[in-house]
Residue frames as a rotation matrix with the C-alpha (Angstrom) as fourth column:
UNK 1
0.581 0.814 0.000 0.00
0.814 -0.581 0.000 0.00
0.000 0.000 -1.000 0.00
UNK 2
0.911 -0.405 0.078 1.62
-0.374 -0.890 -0.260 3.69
0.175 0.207 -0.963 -1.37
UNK 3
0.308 -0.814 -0.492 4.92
-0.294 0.411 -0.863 1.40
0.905 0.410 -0.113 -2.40
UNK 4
-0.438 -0.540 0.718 5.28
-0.899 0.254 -0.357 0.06
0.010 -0.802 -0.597 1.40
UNK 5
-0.458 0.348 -0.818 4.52
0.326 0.922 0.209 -4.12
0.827 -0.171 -0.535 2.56
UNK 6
0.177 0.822 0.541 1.65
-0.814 -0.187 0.550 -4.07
0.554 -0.538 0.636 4.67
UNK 7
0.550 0.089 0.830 2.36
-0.410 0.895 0.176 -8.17
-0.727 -0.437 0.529 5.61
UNK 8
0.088 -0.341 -0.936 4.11
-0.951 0.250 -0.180 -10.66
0.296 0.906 -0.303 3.40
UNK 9
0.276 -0.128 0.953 4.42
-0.620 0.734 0.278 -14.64
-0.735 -0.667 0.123 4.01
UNK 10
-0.464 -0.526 -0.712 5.88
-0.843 0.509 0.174 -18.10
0.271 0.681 -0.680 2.47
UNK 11
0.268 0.413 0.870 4.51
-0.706 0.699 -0.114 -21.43
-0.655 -0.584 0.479 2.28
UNK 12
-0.921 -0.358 0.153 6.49
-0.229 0.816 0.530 -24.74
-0.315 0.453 -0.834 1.08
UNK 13
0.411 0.901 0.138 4.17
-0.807 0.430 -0.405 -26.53
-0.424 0.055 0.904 -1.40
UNK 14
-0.136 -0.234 0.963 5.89
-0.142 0.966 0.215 -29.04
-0.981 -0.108 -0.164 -2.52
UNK 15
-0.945 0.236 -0.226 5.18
-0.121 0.390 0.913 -31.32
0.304 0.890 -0.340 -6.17
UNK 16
-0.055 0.998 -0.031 1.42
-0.347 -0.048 -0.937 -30.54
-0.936 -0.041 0.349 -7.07
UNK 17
-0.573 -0.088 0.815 0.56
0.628 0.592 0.506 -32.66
-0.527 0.801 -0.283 -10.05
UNK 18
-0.903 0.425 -0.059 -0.91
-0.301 -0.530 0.793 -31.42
0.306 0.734 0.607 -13.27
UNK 19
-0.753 0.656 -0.059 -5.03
0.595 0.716 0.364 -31.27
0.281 0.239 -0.929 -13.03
UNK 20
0.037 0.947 0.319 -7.99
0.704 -0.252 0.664 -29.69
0.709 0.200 -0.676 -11.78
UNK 21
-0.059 -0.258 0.964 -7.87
-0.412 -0.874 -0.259 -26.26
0.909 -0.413 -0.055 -9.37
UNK 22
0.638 0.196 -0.745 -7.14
0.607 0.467 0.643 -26.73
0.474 -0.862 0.179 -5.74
UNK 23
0.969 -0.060 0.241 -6.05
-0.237 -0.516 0.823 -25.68
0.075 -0.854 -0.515 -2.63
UNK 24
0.448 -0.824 -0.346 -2.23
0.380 0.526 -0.761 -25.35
0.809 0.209 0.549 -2.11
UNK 25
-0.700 -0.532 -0.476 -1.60
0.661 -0.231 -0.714 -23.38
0.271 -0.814 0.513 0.59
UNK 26
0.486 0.874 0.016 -3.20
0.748 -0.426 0.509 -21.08
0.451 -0.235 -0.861 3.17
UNK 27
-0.692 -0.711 -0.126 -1.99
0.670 -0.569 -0.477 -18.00
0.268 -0.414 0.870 4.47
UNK 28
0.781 0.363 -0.508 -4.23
0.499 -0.852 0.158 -15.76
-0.376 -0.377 -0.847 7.54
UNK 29
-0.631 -0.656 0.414 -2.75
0.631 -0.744 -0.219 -12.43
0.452 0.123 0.884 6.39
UNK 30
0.311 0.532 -0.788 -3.82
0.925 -0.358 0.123 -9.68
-0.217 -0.767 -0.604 9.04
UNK 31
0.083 -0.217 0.973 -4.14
0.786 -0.586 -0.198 -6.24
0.613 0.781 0.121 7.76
UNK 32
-0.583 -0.159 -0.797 -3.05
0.763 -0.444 -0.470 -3.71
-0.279 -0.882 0.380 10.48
UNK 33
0.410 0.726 -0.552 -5.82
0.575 -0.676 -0.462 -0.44
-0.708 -0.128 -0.695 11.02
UNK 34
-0.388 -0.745 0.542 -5.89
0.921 -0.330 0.205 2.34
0.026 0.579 0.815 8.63
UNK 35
-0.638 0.283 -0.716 -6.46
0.598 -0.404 -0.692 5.80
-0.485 -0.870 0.088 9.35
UNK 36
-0.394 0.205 -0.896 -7.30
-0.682 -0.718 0.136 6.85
-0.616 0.665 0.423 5.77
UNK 37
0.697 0.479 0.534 -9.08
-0.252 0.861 -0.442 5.21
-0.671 0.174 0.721 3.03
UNK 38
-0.023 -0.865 -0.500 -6.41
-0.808 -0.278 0.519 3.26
-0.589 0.417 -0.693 0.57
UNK 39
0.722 0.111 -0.683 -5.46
-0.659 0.413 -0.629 1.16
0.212 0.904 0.371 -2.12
UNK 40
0.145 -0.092 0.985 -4.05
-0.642 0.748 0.164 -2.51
-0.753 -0.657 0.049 -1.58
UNK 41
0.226 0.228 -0.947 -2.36
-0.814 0.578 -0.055 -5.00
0.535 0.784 0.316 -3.88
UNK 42
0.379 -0.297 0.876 -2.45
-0.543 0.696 0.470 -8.33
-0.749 -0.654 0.103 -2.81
UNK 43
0.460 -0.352 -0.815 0.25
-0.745 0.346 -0.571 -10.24
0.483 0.870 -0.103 -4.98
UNK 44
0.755 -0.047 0.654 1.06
-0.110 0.974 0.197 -13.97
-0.646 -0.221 0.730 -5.20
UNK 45
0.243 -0.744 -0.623 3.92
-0.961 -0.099 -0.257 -15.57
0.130 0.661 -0.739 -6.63
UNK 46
0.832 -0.027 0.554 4.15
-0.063 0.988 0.143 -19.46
-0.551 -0.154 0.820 -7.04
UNK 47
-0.117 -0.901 -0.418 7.65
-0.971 0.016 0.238 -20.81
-0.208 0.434 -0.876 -8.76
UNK 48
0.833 0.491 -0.253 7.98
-0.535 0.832 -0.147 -24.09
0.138 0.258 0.956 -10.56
UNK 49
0.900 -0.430 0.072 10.62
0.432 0.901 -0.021 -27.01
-0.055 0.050 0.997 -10.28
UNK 50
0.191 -0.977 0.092 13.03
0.936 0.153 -0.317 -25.03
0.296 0.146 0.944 -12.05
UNK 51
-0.520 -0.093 -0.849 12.39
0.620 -0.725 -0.300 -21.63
-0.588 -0.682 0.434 -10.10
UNK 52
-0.829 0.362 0.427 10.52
0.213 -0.501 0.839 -20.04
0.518 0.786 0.338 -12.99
UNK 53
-0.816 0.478 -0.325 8.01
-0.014 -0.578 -0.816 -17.25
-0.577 -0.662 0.479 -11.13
UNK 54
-0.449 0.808 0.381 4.35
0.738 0.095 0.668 -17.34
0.503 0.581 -0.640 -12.06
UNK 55
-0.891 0.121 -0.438 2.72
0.305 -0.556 -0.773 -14.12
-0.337 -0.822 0.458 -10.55
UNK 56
-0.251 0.939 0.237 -0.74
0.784 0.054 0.619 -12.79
0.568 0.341 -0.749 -10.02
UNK 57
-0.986 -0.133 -0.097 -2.35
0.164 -0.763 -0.625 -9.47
0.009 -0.632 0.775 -8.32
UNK 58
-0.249 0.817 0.520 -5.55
0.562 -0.315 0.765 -8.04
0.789 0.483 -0.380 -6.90
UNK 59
-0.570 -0.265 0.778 -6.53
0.202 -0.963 -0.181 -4.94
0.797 0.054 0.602 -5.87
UNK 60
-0.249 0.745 -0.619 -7.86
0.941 0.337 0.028 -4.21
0.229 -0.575 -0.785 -2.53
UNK 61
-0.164 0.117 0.980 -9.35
-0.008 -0.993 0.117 -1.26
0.986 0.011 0.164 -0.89
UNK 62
-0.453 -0.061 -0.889 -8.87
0.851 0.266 -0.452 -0.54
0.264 -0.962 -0.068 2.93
UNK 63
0.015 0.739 0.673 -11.24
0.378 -0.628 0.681 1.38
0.926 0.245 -0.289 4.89
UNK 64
-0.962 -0.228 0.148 -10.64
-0.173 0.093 -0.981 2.63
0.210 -0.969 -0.129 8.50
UNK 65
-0.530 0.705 -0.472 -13.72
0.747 0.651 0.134 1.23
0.402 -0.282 -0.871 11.01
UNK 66
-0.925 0.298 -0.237 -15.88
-0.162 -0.871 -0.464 4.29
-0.344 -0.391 0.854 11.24
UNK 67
-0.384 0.881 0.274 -20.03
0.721 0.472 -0.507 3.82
-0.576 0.003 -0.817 11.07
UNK 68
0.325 0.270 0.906 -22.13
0.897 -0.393 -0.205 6.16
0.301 0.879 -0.369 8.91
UNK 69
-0.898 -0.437 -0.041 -21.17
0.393 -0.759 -0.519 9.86
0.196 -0.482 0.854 9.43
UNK 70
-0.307 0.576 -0.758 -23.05
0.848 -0.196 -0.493 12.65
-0.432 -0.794 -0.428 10.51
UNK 71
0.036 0.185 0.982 -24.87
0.906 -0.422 0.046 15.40
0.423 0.888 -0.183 8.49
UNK 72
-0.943 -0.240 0.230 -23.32
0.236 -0.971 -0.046 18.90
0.234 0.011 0.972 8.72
UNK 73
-0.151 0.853 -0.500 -26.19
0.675 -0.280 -0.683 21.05
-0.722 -0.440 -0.533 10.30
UNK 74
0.086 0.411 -0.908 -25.99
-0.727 -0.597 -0.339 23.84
-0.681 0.689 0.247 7.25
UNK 75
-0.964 -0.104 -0.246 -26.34
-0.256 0.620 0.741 20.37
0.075 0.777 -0.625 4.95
UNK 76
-0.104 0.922 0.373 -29.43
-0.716 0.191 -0.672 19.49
-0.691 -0.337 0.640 3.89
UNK 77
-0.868 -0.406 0.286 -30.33
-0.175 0.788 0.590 15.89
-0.465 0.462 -0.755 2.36
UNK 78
-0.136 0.948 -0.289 -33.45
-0.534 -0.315 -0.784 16.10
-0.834 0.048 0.549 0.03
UNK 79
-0.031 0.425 0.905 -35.03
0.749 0.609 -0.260 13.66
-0.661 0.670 -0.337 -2.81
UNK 80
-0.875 -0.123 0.469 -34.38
0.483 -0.293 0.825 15.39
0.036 0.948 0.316 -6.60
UNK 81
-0.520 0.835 0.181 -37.13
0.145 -0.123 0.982 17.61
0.842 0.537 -0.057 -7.84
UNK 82
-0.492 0.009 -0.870 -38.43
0.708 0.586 -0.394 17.86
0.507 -0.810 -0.295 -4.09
UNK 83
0.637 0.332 0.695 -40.42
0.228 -0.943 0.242 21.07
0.736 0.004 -0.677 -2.21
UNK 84
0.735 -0.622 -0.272 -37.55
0.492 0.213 0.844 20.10
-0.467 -0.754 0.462 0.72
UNK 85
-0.169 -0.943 0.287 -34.83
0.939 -0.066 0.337 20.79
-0.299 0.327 0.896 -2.06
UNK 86
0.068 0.302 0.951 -36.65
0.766 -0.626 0.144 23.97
0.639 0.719 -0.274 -3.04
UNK 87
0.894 0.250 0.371 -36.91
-0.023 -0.802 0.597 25.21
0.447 -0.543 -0.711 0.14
UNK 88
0.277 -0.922 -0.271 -33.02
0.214 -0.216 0.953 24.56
-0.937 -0.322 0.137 1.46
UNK 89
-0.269 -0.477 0.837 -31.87
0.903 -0.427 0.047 25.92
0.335 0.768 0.545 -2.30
UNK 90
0.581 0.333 0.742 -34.27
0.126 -0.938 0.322 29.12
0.804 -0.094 -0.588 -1.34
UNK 91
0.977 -0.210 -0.040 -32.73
-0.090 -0.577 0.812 29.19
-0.193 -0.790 -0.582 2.29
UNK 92
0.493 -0.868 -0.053 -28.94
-0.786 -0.419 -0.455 28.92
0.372 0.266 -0.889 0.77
UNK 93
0.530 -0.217 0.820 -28.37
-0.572 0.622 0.535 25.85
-0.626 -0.753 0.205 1.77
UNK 94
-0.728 -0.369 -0.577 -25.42
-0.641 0.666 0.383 23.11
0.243 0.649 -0.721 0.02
UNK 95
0.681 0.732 0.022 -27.98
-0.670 0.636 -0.384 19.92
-0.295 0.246 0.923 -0.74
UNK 96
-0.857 -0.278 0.434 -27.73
-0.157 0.943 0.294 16.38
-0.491 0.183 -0.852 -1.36
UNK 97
0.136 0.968 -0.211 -29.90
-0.932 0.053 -0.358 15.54
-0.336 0.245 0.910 -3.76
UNK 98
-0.713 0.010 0.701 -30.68
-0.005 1.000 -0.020 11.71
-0.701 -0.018 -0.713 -4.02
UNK 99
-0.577 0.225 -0.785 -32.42
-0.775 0.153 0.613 10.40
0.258 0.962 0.086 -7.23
UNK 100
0.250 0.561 -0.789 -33.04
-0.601 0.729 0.327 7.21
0.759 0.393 0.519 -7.66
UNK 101
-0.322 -0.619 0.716 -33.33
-0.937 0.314 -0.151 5.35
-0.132 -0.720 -0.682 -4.34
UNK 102
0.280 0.365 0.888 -34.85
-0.429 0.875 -0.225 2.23
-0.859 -0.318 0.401 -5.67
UNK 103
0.604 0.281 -0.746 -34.82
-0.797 0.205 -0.568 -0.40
-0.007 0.937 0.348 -8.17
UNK 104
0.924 -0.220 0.312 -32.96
0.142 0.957 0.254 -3.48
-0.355 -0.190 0.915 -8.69
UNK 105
0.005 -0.833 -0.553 -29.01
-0.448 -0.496 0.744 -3.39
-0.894 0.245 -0.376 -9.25
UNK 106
0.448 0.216 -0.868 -27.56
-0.553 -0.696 -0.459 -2.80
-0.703 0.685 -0.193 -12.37
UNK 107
0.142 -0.559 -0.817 -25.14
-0.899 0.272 -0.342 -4.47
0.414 0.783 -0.464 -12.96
UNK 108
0.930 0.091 0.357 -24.79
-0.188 0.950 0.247 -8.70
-0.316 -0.297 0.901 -11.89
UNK 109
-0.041 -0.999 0.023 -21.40
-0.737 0.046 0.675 -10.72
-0.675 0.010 -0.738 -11.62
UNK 110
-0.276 -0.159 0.948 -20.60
0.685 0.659 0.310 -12.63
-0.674 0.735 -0.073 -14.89
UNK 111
0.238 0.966 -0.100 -22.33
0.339 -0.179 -0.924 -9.22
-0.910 0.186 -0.370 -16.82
UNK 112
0.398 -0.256 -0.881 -19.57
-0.685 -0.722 -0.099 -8.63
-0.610 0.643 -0.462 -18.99
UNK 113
-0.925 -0.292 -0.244 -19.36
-0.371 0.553 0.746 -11.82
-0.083 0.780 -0.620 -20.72
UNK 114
-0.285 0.947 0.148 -23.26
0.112 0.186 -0.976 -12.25
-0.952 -0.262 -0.159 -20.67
UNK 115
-0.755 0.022 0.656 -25.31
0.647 -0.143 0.749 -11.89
0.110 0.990 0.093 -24.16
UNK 116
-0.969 0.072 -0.236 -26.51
-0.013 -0.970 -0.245 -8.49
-0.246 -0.234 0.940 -23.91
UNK 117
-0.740 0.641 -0.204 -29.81
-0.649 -0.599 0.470 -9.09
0.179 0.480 0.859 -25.62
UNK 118
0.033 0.784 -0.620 -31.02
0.103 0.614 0.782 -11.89
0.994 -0.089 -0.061 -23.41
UNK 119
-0.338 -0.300 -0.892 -29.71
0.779 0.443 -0.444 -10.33
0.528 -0.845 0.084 -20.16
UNK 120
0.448 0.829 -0.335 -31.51
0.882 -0.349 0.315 -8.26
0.144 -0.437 -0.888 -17.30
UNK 121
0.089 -0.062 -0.994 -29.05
0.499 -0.861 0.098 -5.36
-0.862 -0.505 -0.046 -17.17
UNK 122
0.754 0.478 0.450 -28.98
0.657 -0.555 -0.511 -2.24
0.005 0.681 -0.732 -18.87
UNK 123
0.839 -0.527 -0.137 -26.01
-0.496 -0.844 0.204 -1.04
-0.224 -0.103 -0.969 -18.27
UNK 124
0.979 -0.206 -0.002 -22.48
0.182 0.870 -0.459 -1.11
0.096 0.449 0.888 -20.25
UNK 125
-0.017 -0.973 0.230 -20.01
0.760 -0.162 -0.629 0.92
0.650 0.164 0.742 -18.70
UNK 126
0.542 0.264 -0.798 -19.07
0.832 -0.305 0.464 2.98
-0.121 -0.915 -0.384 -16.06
UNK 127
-0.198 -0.954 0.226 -16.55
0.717 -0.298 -0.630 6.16
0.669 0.038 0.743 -15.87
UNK 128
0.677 0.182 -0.714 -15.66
0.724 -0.342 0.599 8.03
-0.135 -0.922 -0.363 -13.01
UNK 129
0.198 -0.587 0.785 -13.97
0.353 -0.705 -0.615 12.06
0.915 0.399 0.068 -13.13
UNK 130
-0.677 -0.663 -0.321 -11.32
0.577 -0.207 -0.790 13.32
0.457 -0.720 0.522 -10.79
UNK 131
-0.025 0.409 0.912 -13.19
0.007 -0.912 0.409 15.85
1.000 0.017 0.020 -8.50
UNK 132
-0.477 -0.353 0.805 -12.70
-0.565 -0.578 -0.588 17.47
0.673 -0.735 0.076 -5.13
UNK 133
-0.015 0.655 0.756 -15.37
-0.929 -0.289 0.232 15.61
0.370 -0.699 0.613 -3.48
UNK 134
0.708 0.185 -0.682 -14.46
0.021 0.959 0.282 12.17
0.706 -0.214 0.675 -3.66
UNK 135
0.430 -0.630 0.647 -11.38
-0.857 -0.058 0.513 13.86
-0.286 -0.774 -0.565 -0.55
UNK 136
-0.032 -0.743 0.668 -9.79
-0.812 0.409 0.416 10.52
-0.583 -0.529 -0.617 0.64
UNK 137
0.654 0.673 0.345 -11.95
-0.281 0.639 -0.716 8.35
-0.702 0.371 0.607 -1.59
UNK 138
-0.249 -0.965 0.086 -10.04
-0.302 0.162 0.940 6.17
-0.920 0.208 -0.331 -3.87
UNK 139
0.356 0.926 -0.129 -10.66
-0.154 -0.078 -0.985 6.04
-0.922 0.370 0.115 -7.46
UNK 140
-0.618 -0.520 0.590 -10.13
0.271 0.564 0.780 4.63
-0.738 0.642 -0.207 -10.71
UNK 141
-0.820 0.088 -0.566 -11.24
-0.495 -0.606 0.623 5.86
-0.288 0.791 0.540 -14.42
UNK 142
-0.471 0.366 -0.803 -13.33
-0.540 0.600 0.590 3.28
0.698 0.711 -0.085 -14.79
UNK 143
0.559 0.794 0.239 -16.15
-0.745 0.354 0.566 1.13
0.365 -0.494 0.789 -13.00
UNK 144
-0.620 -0.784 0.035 -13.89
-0.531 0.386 -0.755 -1.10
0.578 -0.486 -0.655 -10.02
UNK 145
-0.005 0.389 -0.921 -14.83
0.709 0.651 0.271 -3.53
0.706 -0.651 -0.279 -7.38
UNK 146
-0.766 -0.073 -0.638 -14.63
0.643 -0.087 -0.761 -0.93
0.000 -0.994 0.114 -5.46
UNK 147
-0.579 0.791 -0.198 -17.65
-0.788 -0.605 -0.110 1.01
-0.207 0.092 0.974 -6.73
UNK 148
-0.869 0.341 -0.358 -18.99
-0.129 0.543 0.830 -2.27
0.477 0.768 -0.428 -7.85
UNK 149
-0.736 0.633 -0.241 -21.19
0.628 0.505 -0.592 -3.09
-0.253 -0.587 -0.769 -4.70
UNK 150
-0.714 -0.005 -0.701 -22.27
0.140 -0.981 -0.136 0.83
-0.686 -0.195 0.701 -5.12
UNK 151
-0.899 -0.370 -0.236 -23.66
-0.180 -0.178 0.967 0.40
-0.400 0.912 0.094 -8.10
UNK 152
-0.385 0.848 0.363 -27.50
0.033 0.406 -0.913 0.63
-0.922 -0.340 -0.184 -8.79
UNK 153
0.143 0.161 0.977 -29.83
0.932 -0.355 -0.078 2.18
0.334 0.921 -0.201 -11.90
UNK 154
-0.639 -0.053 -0.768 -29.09
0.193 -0.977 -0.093 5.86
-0.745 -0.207 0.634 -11.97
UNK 155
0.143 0.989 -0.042 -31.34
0.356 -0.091 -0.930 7.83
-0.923 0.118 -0.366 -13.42
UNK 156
0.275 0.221 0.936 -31.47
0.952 0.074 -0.297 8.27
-0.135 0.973 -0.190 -17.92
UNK 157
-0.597 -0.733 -0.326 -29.52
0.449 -0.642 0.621 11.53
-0.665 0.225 0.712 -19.12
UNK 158
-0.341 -0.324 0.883 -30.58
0.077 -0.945 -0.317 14.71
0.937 -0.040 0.347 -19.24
UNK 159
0.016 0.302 -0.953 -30.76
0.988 0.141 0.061 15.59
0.153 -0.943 -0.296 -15.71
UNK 160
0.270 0.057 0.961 -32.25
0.605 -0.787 -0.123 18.43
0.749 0.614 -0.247 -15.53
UNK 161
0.833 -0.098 0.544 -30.04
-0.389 -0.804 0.450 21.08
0.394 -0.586 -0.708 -13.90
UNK 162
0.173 -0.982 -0.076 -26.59
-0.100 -0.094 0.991 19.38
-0.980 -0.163 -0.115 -14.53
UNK 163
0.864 0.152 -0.480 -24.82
-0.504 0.241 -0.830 19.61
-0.010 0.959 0.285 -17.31
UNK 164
0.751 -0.500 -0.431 -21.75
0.132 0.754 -0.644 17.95
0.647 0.427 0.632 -18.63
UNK 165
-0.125 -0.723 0.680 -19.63
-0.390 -0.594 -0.704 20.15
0.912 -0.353 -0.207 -17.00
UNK 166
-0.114 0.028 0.993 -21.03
-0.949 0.294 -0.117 18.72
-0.295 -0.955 -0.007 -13.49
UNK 167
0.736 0.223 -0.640 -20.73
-0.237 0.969 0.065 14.85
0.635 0.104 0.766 -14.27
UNK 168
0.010 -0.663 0.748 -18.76
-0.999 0.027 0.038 13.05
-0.046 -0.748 -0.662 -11.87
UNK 169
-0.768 -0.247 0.591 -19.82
-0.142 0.965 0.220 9.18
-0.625 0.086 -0.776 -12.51
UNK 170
-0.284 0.336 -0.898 -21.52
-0.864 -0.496 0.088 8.25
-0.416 0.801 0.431 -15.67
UNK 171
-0.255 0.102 0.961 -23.08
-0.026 0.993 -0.113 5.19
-0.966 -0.054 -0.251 -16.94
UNK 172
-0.564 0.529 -0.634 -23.81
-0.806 -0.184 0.563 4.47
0.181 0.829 0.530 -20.90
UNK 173
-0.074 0.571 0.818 -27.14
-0.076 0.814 -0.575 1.69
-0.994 -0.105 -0.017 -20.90
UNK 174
-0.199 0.148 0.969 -28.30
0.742 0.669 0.050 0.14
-0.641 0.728 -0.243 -23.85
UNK 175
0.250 0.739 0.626 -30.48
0.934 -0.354 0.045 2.63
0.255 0.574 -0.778 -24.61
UNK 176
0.833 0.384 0.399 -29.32
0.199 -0.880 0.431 5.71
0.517 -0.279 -0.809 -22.86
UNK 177
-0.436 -0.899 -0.049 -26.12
0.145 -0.017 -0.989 7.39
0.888 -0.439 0.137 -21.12
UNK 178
0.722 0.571 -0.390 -27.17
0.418 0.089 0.904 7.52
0.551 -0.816 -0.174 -16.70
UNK 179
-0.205 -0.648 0.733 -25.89
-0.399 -0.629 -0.667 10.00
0.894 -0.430 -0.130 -14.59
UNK 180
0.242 -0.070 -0.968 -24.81
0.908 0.367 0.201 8.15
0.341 -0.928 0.152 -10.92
UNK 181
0.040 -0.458 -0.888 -22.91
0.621 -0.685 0.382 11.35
-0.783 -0.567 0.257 -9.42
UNK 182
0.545 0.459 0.701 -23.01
0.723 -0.681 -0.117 15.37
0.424 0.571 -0.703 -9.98
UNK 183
0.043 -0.396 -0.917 -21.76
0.952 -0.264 0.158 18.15
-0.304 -0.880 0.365 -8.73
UNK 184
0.090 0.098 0.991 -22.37
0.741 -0.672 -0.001 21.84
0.666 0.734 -0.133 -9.26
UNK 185
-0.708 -0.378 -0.597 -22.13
0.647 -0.687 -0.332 25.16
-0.285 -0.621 0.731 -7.94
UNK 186
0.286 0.954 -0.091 -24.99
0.925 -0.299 -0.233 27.41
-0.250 -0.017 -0.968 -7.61
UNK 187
-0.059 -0.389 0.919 -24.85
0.290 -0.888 -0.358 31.57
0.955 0.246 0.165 -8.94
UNK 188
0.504 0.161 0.849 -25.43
-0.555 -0.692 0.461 32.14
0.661 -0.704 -0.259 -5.01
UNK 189
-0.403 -0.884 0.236 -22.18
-0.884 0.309 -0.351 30.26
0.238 -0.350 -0.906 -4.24
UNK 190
0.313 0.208 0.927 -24.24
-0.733 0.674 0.097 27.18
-0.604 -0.709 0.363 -2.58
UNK 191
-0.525 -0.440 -0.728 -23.23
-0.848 0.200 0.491 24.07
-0.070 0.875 -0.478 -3.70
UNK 192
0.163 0.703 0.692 -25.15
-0.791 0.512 -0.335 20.69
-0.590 -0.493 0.639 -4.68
UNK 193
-0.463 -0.570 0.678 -24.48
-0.820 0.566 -0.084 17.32
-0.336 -0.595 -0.730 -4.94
UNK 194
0.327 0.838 -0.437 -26.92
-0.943 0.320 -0.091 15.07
0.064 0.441 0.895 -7.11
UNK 195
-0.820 -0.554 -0.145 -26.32
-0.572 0.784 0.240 10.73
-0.019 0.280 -0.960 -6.78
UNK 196
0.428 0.839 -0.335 -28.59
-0.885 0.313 -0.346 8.59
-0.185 0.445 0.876 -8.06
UNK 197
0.862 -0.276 -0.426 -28.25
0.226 0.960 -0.166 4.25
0.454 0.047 0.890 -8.03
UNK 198
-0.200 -0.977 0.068 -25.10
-0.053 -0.058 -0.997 4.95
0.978 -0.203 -0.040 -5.98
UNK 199
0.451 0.715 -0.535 -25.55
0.449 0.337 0.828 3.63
0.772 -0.613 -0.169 -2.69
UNK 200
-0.677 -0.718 0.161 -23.42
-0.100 -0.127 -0.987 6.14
0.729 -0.685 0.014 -0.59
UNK 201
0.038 0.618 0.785 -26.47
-0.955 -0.209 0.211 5.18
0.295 -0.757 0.583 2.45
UNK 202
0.622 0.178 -0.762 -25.84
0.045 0.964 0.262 1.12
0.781 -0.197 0.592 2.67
UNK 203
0.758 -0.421 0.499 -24.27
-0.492 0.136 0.860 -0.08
-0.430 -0.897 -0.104 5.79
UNK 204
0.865 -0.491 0.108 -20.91
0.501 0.828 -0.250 -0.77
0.033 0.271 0.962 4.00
UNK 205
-0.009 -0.854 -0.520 -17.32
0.863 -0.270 0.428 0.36
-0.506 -0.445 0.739 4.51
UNK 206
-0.768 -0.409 0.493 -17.08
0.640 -0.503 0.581 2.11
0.010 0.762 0.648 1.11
UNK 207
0.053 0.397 0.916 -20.00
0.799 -0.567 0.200 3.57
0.599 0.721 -0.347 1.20
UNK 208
0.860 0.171 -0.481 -19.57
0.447 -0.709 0.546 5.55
-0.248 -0.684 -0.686 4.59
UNK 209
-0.412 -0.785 -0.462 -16.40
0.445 -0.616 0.650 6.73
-0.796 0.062 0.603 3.35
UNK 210
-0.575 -0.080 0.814 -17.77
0.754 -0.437 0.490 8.03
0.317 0.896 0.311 0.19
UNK 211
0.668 0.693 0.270 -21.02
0.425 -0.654 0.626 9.82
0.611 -0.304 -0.731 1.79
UNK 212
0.518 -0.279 -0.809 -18.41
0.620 -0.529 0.579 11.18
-0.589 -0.802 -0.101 4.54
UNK 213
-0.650 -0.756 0.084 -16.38
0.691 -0.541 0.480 12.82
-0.317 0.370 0.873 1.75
UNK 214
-0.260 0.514 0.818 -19.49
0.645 -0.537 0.543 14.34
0.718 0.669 -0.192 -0.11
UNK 215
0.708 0.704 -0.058 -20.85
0.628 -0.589 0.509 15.69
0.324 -0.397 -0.859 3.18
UNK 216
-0.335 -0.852 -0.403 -16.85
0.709 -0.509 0.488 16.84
-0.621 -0.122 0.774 4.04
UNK 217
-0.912 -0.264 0.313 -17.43
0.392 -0.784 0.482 18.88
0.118 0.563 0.818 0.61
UNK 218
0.224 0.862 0.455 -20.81
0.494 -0.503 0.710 20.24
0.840 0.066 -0.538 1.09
UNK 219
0.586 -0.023 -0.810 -19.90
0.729 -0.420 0.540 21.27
-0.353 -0.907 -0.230 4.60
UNK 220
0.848 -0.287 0.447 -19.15
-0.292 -0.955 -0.059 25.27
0.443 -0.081 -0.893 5.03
């Protein structure tokens, strides 16, 4: 993690014939607290007979143990399109606005080798842009395991009151491009926040770390 070993271990296996996958070794690897959120490879290396390295890698994310946060008192959290969001836009308030909180998720494991025209999602791609609010949040150009859980329907492009300029996570569906995450700035400085099929409200590591950045950046 940031070019240092977190843990590292060895384990004799021995001659493993040729044949079908299996267990060869176990290793408890114990990941010490972190105080930020970060990025984690976990990398294997097996050697054959005549020392000849076979290596493999995958990417974790590490979260420190912190339950949901707390909403800033000059934050207000209001459903899209709302008379709530009208009235904390009228009283100058920064907003969360939340879209789409239902529906069924988007995207299923196996969905990119699926045949698109007999399968239940609608979505074919993710991308995610750099921006102030994701703070500690770790992020990648592209749709990760670590947004995967995260990942719902957002809601069918145009949205009305962002444009391009405020995208922040983007889906293209079959039929349509879906805006997950927003971000704008109001002419009376306030700012607001739009996510939609993005669960930053489940009871999961990532997402309290993501909803604690957004409300970090909404907060005066």
């Amino acid at each position: 993690m940031n070019g240092r070993s977190l843990v590292a271990g060895t384990a004799a296996l021995g001659d493993r014939p040729a044949g079908p996958a299996a267990t060869v070794a176990k290793i408890r690897i114990v990941i010490p607290p972190t105080a930020r959120p970060a990025k984690a490879v976990l990398k294997a290396v097996v050697s054959d007979r005549d020392g000849k390295p076979f290596a493999n890698a995958w990417d974790f994310w590490l979260f420190p143990r912190v339950g949901k946060p707390e909403v800033p008192a000059d934050v207000a959290i209001a459903d899209f399109g709302s008379p709530e969001a009208e009235a904390a836009r009228k009283a100058g308030k920064n907003i969360l606005l939340v879209g789409n909180r239902k529906g069924e998720r988007d995207i299923y494991p196996g969905w990119w080798g699926t045949d698109w025209r007999n399968a239940k999602w609608t979505q074919n791609g993710v991308a995610t842009i750099p921006h102030p609010l994701f703070g500690a949040f770790p992020q990648e150009p592209f749709l990760s395991p670590l947004l995967f859980r995260m990942i719902g329907q957002g809601t069918p492009l145009p949205v009305a009151g962002f444009g391009e300029k405020d995208f922040v996570i983007v889906g293209e569906g079959n039929t349509d491009f879906k805006l997950y995450l927003a971000a704008k700035t109001r002419p009376d400085g306030g700012r607001e926040v739009f996510v939609s099929g993005l669960d930053v409200f489940a009871d999961m590591p990532e997402s309290h770390a993501l909803l604690s950045d957004i409300l970090s950046y909404l907060k005066r």
